[in-house]
VMD Tcl script that builds the backbone (N, CA, C; Angstrom):
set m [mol new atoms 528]
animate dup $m
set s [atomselect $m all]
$s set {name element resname resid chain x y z} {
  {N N UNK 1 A 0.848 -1.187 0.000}
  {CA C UNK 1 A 0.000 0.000 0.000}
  {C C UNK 1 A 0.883 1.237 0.000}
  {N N UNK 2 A 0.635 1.969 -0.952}
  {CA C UNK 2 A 0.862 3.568 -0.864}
  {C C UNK 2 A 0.414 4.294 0.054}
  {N N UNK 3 A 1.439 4.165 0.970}
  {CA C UNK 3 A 0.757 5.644 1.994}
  {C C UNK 3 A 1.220 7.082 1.770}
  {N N UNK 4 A 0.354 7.855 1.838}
  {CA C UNK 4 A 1.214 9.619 1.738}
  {C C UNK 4 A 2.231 9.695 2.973}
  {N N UNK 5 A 2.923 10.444 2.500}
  {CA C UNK 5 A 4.632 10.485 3.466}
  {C C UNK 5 A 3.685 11.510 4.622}
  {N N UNK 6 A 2.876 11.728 4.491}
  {CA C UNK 6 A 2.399 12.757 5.876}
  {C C UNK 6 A 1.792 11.577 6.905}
  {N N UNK 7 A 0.972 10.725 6.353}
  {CA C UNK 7 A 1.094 8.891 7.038}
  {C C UNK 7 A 2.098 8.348 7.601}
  {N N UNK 8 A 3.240 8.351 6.527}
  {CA C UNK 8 A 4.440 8.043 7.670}
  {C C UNK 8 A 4.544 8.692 8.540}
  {N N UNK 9 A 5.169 9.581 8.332}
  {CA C UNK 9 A 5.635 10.991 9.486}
  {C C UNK 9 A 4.954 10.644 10.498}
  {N N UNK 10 A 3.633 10.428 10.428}
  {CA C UNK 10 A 2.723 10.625 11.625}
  {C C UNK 10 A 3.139 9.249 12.576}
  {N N UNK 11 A 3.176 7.954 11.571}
  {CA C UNK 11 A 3.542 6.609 12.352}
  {C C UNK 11 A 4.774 7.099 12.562}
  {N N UNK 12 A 6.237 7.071 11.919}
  {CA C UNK 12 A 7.386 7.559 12.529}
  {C C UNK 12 A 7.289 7.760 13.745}
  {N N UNK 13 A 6.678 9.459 14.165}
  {CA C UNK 13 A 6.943 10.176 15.161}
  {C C UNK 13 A 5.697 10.239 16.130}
  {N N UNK 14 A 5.233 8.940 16.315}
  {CA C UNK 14 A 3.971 8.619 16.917}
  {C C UNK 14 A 4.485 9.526 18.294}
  {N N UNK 15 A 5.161 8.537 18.677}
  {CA C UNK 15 A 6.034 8.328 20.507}
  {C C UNK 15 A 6.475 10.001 21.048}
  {N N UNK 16 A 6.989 10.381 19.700}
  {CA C UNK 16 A 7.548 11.782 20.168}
  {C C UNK 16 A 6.291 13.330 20.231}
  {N N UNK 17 A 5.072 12.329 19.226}
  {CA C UNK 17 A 4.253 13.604 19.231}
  {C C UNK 17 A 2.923 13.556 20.780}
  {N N UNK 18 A 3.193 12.148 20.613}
  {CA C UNK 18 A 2.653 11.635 22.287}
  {C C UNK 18 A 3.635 12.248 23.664}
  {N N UNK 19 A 4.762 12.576 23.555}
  {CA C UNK 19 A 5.412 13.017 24.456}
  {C C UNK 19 A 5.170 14.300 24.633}
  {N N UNK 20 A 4.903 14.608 23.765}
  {CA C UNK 20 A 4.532 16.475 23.687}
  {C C UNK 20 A 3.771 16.805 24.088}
  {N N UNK 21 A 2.535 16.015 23.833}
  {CA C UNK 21 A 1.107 16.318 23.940}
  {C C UNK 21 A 1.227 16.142 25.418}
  {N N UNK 22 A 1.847 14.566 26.328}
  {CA C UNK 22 A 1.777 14.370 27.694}
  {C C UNK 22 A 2.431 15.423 28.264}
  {N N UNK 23 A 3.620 16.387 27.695}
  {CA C UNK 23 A 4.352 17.188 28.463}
  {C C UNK 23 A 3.690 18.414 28.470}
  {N N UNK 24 A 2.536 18.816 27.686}
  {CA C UNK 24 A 1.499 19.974 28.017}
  {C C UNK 24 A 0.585 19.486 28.864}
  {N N UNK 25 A 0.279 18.050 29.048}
  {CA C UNK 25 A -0.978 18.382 29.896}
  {C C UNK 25 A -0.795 17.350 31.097}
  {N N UNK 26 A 0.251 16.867 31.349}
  {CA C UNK 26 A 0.851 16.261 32.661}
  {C C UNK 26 A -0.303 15.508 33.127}
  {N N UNK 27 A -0.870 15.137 32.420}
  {CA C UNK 27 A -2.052 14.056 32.393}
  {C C UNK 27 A -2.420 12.743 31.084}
  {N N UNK 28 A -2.271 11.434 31.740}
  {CA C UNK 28 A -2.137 10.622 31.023}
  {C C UNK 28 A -3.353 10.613 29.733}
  {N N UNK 29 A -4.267 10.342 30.684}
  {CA C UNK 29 A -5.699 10.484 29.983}
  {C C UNK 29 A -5.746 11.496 29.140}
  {N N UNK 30 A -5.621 12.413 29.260}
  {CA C UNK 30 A -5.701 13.462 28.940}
  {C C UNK 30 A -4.920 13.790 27.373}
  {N N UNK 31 A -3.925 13.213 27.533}
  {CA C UNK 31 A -2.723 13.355 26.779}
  {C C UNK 31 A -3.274 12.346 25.292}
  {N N UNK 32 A -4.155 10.948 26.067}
  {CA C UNK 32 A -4.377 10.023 24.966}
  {C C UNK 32 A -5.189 10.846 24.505}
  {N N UNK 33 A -6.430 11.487 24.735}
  {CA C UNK 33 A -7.450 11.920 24.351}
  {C C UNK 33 A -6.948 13.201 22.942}
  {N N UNK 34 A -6.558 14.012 23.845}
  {CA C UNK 34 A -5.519 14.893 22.870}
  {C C UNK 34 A -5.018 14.326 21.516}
  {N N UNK 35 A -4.073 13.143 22.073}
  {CA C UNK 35 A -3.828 12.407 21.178}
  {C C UNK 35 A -4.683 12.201 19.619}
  {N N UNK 36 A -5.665 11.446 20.198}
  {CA C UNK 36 A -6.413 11.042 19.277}
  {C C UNK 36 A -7.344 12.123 18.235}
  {N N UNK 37 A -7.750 13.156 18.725}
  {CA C UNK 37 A -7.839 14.354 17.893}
  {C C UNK 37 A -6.939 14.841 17.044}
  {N N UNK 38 A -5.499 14.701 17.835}
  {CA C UNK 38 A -4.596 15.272 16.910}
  {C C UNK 38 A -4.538 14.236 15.665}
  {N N UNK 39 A -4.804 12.449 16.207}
  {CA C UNK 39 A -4.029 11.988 15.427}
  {C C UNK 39 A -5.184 11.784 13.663}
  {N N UNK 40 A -6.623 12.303 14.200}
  {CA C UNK 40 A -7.917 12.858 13.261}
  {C C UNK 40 A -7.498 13.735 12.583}
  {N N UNK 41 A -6.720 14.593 13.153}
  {CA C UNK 41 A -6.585 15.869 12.540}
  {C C UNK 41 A -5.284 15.624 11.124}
  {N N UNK 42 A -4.503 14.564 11.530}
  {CA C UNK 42 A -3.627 14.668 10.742}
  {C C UNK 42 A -3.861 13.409 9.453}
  {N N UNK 43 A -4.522 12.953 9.819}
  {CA C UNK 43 A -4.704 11.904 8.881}
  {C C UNK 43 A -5.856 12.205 7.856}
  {N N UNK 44 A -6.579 13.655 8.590}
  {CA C UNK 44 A -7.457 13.940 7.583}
  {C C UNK 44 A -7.108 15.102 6.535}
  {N N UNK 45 A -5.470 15.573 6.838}
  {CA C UNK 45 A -4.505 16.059 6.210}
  {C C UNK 45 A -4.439 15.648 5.029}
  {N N UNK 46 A -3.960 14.190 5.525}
  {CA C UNK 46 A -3.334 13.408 4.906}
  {C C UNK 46 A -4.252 12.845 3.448}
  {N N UNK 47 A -5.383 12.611 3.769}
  {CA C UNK 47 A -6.392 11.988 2.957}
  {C C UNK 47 A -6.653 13.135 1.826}
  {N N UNK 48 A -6.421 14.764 2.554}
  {CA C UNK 48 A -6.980 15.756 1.645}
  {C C UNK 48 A -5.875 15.931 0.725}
  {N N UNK 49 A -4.419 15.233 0.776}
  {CA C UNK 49 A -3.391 15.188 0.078}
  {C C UNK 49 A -2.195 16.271 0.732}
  {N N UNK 50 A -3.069 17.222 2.169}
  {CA C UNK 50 A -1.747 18.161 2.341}
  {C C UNK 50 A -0.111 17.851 2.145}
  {N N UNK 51 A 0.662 18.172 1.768}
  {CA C UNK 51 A 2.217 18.318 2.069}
  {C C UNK 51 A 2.550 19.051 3.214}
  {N N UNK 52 A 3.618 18.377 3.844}
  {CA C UNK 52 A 4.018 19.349 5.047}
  {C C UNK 52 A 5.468 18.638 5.012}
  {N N UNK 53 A 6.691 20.062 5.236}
  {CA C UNK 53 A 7.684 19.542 5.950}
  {C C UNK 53 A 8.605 20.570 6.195}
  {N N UNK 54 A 8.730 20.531 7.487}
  {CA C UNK 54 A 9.080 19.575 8.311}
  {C C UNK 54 A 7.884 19.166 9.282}
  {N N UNK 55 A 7.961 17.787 8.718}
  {CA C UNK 55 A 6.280 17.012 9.872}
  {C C UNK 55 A 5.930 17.580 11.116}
  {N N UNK 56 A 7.323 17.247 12.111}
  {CA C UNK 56 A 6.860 17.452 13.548}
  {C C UNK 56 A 6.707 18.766 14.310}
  {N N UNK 57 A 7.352 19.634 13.846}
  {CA C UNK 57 A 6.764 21.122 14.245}
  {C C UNK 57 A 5.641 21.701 13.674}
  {N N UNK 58 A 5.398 21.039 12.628}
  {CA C UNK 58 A 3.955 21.469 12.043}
  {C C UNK 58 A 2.741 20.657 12.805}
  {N N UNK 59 A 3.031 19.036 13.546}
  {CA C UNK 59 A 2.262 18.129 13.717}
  {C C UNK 59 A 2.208 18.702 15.914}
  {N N UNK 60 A 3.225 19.501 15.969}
  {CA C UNK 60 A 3.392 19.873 17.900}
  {C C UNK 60 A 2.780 21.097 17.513}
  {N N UNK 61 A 2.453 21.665 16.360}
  {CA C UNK 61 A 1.662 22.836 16.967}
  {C C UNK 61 A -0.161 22.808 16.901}
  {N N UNK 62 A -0.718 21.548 15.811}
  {CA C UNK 62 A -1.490 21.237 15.831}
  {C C UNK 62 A -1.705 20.722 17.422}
  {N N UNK 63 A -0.981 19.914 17.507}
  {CA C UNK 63 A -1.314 19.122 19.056}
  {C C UNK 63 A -1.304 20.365 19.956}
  {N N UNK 64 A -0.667 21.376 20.326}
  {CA C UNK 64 A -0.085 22.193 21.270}
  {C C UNK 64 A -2.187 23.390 21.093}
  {N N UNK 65 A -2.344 23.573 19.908}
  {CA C UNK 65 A -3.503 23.816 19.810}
  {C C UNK 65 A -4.713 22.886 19.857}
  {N N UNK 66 A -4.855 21.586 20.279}
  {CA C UNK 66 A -5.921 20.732 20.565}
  {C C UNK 66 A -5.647 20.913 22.167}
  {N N UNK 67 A -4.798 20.761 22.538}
  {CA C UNK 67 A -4.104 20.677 24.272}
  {C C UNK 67 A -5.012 21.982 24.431}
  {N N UNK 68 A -5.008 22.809 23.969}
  {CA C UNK 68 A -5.745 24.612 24.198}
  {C C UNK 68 A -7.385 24.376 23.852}
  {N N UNK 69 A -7.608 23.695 23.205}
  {CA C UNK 69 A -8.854 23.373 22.878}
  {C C UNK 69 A -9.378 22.648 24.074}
  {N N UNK 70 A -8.984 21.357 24.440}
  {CA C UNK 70 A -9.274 20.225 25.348}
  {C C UNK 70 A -9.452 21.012 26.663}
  {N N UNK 71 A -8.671 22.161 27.276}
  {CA C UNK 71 A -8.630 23.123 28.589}
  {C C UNK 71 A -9.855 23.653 28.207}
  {N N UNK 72 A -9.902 24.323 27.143}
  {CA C UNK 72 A -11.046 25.316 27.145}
  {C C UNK 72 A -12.529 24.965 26.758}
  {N N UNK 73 A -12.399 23.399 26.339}
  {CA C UNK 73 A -13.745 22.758 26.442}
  {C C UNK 73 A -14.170 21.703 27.711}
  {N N UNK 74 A -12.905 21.587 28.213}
  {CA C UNK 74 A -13.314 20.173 29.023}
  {C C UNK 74 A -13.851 20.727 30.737}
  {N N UNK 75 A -14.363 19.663 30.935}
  {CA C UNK 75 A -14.779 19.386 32.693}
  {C C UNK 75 A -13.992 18.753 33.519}
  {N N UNK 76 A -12.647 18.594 32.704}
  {CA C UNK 76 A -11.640 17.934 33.694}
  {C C UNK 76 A -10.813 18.989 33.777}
  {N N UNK 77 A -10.700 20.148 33.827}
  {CA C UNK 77 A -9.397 21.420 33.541}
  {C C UNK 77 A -9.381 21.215 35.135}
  {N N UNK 78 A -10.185 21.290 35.966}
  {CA C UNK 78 A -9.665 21.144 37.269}
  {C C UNK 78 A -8.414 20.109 37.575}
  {N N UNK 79 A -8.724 19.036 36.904}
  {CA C UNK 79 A -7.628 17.695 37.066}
  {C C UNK 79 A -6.603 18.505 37.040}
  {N N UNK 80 A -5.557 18.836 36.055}
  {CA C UNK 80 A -4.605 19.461 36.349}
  {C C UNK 80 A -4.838 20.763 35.733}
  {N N UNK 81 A -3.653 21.872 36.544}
  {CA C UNK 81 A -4.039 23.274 35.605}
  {C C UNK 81 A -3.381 23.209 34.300}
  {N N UNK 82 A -3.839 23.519 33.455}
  {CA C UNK 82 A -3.159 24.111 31.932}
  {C C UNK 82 A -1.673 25.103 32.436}
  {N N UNK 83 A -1.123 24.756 31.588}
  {CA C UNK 83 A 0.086 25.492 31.447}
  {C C UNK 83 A -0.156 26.766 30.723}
  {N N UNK 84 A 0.333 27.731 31.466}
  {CA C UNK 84 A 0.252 29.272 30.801}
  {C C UNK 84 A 0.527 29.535 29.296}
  {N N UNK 85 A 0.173 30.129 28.230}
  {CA C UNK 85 A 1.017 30.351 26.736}
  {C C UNK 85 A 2.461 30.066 26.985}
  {N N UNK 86 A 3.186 30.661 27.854}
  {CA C UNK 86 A 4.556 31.153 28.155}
  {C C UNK 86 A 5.266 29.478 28.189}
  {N N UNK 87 A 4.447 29.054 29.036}
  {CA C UNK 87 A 5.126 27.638 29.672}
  {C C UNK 87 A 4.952 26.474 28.314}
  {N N UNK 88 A 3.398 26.764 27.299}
  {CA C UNK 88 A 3.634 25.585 26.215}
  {C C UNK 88 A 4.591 26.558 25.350}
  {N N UNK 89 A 5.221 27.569 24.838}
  {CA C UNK 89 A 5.999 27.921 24.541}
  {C C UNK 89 A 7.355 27.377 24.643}
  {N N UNK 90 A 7.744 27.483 26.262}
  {CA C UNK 90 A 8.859 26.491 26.253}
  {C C UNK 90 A 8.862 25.230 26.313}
  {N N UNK 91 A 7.967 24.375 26.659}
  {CA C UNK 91 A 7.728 23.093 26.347}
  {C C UNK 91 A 7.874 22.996 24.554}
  {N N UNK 92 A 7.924 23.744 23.938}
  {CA C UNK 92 A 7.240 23.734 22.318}
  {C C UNK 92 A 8.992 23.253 21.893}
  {N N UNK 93 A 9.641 24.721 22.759}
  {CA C UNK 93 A 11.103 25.232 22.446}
  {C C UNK 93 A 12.161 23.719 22.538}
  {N N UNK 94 A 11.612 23.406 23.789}
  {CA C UNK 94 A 12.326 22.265 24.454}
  {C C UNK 94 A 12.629 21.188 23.350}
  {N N UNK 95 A 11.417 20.760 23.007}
  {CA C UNK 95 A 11.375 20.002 22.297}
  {C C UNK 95 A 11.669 20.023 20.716}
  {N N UNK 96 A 12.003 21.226 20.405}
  {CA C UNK 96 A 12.157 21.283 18.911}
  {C C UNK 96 A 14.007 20.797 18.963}
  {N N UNK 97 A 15.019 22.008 20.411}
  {CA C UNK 97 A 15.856 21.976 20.952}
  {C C UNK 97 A 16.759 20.492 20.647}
  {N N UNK 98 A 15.423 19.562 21.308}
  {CA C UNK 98 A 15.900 18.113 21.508}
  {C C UNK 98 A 15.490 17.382 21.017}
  {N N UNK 99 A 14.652 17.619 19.433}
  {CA C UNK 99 A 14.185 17.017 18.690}
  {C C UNK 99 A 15.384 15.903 17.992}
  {N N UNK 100 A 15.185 14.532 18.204}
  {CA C UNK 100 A 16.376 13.331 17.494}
  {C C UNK 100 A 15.051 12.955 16.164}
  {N N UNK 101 A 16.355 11.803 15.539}
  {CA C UNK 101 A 15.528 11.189 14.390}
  {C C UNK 101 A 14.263 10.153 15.378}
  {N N UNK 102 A 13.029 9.468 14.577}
  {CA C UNK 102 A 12.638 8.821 15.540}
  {C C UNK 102 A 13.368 7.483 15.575}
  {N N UNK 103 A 13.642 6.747 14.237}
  {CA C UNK 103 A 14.940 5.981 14.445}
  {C C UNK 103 A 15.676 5.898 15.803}
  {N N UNK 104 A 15.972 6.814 15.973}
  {CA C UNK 104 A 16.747 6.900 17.175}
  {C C UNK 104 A 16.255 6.955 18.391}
  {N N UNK 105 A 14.757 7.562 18.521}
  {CA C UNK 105 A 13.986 7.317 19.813}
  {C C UNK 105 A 13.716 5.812 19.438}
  {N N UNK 106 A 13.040 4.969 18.340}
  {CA C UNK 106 A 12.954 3.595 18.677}
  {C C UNK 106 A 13.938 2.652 19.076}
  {N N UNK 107 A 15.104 3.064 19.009}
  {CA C UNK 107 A 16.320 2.168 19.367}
  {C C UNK 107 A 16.526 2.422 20.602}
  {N N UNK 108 A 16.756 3.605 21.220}
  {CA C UNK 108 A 16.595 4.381 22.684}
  {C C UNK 108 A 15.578 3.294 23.090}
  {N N UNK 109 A 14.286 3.445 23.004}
  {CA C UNK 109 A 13.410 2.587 23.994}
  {C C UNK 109 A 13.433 1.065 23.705}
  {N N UNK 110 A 13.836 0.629 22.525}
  {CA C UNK 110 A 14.056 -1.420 22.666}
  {C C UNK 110 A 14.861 -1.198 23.436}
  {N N UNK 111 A 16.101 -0.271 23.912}
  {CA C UNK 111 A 17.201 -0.718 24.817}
  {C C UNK 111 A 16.675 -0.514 26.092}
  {N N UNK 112 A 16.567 0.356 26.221}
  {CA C UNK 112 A 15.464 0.595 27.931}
  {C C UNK 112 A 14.594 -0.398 28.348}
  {N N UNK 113 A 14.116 -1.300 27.208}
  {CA C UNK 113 A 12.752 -2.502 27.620}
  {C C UNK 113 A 14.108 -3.773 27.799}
  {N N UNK 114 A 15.175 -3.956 26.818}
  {CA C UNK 114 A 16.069 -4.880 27.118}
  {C C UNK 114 A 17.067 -4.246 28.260}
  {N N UNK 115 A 17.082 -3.173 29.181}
  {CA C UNK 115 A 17.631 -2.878 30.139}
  {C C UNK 115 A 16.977 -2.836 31.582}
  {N N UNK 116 A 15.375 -2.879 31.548}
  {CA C UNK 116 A 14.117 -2.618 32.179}
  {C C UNK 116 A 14.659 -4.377 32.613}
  {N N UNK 117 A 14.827 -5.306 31.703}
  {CA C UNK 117 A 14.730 -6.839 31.767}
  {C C UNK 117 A 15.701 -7.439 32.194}
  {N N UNK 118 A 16.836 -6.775 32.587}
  {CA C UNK 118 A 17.996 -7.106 33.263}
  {C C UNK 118 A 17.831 -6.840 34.806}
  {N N UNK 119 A 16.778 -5.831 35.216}
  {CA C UNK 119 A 17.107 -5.386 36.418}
  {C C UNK 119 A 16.547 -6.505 37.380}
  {N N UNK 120 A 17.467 -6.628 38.613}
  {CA C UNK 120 A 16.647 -7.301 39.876}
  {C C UNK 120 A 15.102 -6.970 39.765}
  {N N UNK 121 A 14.452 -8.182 40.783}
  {CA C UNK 121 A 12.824 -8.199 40.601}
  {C C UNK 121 A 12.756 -7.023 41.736}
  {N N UNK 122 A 13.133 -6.662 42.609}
  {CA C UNK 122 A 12.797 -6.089 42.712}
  {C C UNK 122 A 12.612 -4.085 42.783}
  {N N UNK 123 A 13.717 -3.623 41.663}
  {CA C UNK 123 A 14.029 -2.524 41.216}
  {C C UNK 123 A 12.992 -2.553 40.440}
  {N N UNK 124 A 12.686 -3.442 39.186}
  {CA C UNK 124 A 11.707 -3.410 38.110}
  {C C UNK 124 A 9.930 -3.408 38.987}
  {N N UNK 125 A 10.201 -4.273 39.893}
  {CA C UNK 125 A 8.635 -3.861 40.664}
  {C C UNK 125 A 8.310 -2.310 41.516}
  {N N UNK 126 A 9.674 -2.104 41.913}
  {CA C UNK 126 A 9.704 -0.411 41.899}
  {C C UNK 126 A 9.325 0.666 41.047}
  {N N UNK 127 A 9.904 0.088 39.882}
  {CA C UNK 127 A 9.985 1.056 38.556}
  {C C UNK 127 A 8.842 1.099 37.858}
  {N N UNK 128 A 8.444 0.093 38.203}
  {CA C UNK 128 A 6.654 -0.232 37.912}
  {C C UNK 128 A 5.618 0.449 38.774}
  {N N UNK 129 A 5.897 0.257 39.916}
  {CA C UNK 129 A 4.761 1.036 40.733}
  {C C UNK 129 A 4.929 2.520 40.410}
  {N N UNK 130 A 6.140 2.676 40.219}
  {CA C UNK 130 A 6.275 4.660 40.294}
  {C C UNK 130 A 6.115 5.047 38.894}
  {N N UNK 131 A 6.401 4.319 37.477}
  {CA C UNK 131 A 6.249 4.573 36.184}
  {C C UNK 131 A 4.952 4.108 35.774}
  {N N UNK 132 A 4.522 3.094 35.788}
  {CA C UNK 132 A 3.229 2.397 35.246}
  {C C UNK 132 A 2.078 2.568 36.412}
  {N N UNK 133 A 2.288 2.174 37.296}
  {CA C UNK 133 A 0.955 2.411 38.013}
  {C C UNK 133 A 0.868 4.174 38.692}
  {N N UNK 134 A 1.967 4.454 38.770}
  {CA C UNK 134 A 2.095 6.005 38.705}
  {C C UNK 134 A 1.954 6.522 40.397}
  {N N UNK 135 A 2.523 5.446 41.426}
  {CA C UNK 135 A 2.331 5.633 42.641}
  {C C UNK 135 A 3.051 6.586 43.217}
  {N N UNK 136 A 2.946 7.589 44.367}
  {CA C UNK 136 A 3.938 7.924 44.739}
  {C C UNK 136 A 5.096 7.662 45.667}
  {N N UNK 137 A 5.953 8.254 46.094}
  {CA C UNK 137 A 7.020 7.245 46.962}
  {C C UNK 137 A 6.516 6.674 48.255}
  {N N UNK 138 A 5.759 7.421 48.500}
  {CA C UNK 138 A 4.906 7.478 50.187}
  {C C UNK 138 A 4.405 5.843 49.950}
  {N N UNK 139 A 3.546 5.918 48.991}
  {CA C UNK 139 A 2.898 4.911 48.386}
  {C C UNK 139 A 3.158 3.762 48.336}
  {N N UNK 140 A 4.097 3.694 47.613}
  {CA C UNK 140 A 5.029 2.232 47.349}
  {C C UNK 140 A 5.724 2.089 48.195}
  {N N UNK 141 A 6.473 3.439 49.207}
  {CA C UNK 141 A 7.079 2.579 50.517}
  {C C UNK 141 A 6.070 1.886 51.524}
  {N N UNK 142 A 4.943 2.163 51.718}
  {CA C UNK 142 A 3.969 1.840 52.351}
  {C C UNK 142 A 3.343 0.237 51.989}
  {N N UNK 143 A 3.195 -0.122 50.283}
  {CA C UNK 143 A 2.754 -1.029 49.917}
  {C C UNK 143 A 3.679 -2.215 49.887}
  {N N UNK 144 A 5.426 -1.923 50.185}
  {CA C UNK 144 A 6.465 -2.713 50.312}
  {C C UNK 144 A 6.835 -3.262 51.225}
  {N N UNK 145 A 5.878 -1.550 52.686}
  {CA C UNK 145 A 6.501 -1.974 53.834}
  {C C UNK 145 A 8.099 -1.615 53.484}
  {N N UNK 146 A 8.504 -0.309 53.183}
  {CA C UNK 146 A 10.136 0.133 53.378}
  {C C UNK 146 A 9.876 1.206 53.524}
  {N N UNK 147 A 11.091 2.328 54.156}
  {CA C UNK 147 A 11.131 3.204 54.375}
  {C C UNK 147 A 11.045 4.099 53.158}
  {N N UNK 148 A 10.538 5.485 53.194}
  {CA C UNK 148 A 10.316 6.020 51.734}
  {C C UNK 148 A 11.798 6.260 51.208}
  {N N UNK 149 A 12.625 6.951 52.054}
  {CA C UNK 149 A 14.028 7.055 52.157}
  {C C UNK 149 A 14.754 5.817 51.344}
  {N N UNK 150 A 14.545 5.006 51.557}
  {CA C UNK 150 A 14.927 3.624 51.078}
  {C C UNK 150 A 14.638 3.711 49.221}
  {N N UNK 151 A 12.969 3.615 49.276}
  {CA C UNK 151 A 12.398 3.947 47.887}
  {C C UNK 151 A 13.547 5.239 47.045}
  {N N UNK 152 A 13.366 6.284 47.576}
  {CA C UNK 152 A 14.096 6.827 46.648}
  {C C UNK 152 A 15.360 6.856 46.398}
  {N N UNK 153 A 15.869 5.992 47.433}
  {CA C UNK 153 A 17.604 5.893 47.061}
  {C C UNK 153 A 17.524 4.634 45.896}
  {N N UNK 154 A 16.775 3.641 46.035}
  {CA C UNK 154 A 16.505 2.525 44.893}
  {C C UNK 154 A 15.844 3.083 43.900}
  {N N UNK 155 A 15.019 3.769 43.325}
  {CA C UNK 155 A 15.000 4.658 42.323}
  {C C UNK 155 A 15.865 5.341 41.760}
  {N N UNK 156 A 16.809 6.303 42.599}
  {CA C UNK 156 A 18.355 6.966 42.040}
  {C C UNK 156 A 18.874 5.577 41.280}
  {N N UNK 157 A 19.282 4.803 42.005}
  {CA C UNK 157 A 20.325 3.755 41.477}
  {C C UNK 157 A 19.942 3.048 40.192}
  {N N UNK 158 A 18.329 2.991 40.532}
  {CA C UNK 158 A 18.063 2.364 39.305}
  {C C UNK 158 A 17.867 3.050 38.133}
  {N N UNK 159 A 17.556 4.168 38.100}
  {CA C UNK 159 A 17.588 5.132 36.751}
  {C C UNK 159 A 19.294 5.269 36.625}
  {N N UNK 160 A 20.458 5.631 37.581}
  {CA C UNK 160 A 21.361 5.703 36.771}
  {C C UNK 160 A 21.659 4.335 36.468}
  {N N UNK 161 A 21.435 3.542 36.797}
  {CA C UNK 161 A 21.516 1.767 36.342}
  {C C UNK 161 A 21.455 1.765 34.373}
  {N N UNK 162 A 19.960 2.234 34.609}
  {CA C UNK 162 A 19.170 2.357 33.522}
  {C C UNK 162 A 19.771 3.265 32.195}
  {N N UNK 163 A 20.060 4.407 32.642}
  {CA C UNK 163 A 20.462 5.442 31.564}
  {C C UNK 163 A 22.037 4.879 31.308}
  {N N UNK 164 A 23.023 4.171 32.720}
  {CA C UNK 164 A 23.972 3.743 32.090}
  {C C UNK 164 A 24.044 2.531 30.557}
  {N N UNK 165 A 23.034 1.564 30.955}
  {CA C UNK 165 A 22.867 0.249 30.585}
  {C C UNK 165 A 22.460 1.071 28.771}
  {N N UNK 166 A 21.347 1.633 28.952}
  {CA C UNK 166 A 20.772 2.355 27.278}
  {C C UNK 166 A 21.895 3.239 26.750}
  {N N UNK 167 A 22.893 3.621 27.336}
  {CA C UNK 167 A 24.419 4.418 26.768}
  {C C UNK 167 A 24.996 3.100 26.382}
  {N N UNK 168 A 25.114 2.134 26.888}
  {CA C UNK 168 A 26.138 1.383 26.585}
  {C C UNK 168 A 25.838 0.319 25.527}
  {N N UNK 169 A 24.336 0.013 25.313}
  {CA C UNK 169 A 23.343 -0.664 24.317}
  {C C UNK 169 A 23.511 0.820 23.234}
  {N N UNK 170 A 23.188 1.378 23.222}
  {CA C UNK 170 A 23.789 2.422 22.220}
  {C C UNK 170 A 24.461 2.615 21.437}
  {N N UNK 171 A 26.056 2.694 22.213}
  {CA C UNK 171 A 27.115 2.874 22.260}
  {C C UNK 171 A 27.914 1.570 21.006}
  {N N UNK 172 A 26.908 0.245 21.789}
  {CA C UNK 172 A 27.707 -0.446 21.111}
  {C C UNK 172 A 27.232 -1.082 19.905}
  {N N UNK 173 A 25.870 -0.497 19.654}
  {CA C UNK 173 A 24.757 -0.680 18.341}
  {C C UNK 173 A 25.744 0.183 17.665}
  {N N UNK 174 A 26.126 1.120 17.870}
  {CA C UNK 174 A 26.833 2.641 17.085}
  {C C UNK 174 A 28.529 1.954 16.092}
  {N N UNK 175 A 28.858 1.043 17.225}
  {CA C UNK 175 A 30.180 0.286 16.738}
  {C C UNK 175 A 29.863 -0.874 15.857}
  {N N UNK 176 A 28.687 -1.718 15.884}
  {CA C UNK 176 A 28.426 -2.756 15.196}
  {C C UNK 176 A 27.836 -2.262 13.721}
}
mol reanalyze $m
mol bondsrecalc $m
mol representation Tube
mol addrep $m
């Protein structure tokens, strides 16, 4: 199948235009929902034949304007506050700043899931309660029965664990 390259783009930079959207509205739900408008919005681009490039600053400002839409229509704006113009501004900046290929974000995260799979059971059941189930430290020291103190020193270790292990899976994808 022939897809229009504005189709790709969009699969490409799924992960990174989902990061954007979550980093304006610091809400998961929220972020999918967003999501999925944006991802209407672009595919009906796509169908009308638009051209666009460069994809992802054209595809974060669509999103960055649904995120403004979703505040100013929804009944959840209480959930979290909206970020000021000023603040999706630099969120916008940030990310253009540290914009990689996505190539390179998909290789970044297989190594993090094959580095996630190395760790002791119980760092990864840590990393789980505070990443996936989204607990806080209070929380999971409580549900472990450990001191919270404890929790966040095993969190430090395990993210630099982590960011070492995805440098060095990197590193040595880069040499092969």
């Amino acid at each position: 199948m022939n897809q229009p390259k504005i189709t790709r783009d969009f699969l490409l930079n799924r992960q990174a235009l989902l990061g954007f959207i979550f980093a304006l509205t610091r809400d998961q739900i929220a972020a999918e929902e967003v999501f999925q408008e944006v991802a209407l919005a672009i595919l009906e681009e796509a169908a009308s034949g638009t051209k666009v490039d460069p994809f992802l600053p054209w595809a974060r400002e669509i999103a960055r304007r649904r995120v403004l839409e979703y505040y100013r229509k929804s009944s959840r704006r209480d959930a979290v506050t909206p970020l000021t113009e000023t603040m999706v501004e630099l969120v916008g900046r940030s990310f253009e700043e540290n914009e990689e290929a996505p190539e390179q974000d998909s290789r970044r995260l297989a190594c993090l899931r094959e580095c996630l799979q190395q760790l002791p059971a119980r760092a990864r059941q840590v990393i789980d309660l505070r990443y996936t189930v989204r607990l806080g430290i209070d929380r999971i020291a409580q549900s472990l029965s450990w001191q919270a103190g404890s929790i966040h020193v095993l969190l430090a270790r395990t993210r630099k664990t982590l960011a070492e292990c995805v440098r060095g899976k990197l590193a040595a994808s880069e040499v092969s």
